[in-house]
C-alpha positions, 0 to 999 in steps of 0.5 A: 529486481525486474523479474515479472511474475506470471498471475494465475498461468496467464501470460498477458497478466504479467505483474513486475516483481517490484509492484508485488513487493511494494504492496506487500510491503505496504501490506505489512505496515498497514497490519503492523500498524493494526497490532501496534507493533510500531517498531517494525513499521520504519524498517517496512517503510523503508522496504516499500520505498525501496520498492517503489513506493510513493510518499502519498502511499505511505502517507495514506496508510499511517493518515487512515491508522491515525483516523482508527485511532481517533475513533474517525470512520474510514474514509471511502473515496471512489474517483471515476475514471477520466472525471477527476471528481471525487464521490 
């Protein structure tokens, strides 16, 4: 799949159709997680890791459902460019 995707008619914003698939995938577990369908979630899993997906990605998504679950706020980090410091 090393097609790219033209965004918005833009030919300096290209995206590799890999990426667009990753997150899409990765979308899809998040939402499936949301609605409790855990049975779909190891076949999504394994969709985005065919797509390039990072363990870390994985592990972020099923680590902010289990917060959810527990009742724990989301956690918002922001890290600044270049600082390496989280705020």
């Amino acid at each position: 799949m090393g097609n790219n995707t033209v965004v918005k008619n833009n030919e300096t914003r290209t995206l590799n159709a890999d990426n667009v698939l990753k997150v899409t995938a990765l979308q899809y577990l998040k939402e499936a997680l949301a609605q409790e369908c855990y049975e779909e979630c190891a076949e999504l899993v394994r969709a985005a890791k065919q797509f390039g997906a990072h363990p870390d990605d994985i592990r972020v998504i099923l680590s902010g459902h289990a917060r959810r679950v527990m009742g724990a706020q989301e956690k918002l980090v922001v890290i600044k460019k270049g600082w390496g410091r989280r705020f």
